[in-house]
C-alpha positions in Angstrom: -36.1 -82.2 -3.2 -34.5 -81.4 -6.2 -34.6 -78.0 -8.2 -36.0 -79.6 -11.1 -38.9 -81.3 -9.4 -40.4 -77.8 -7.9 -42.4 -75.6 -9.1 -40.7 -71.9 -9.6 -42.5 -68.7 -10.1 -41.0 -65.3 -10.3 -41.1 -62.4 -7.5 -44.2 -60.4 -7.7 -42.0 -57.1 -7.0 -39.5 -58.5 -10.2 -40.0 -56.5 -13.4 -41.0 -58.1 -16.9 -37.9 -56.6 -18.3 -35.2 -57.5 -16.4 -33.0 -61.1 -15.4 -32.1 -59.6 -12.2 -35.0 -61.0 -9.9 -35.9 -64.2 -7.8 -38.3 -67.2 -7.9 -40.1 -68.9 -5.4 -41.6 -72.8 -5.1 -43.7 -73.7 -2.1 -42.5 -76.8 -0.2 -44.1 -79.3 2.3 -43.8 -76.8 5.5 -42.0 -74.1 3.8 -40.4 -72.4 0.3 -37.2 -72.8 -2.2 -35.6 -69.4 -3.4 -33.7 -69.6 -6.5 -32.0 -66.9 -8.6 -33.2 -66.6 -11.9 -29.7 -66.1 -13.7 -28.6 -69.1 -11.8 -30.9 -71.7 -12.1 -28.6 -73.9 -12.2 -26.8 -73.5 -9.0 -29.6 -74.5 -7.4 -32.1 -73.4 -4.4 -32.3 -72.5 -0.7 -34.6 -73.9 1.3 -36.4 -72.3 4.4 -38.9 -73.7 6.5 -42.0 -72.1 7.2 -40.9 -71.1 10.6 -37.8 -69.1 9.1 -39.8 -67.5 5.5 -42.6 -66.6 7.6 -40.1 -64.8 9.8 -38.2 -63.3 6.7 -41.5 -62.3 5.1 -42.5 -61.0 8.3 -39.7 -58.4 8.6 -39.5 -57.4 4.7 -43.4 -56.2 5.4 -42.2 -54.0 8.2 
């Protein structure tokens, strides 16, 4: 799937007045991370078993 084709919305925890932050697009079966000053280089991909796992430990 393609960058352009996704739907991208910024980190919760990124503030309104800065570039330095994330964005996230849900996936079939998991989610595409992107950095917002580098839109253009693309996204990662994780599958649900993996951002459910990263998720997981930022909460703890």
């Amino acid at each position: 799937m393609q960058s352009h084709d996704l739907i991208f919305r910024k980190s919760s925890y990124s503030g309104a007045r800065t570039e330095n932050c994330v964005e996230v697009a849900d996936l079939p079966g998991g989610a595409a991370v992107r950095d917002t000053q580098n839109r253009e280089a693309g996204h990662l991909a994780f599958c649900l078993r993996e951002w459910t796992a990263l998720i997981d430990t930022l909460r703890s």
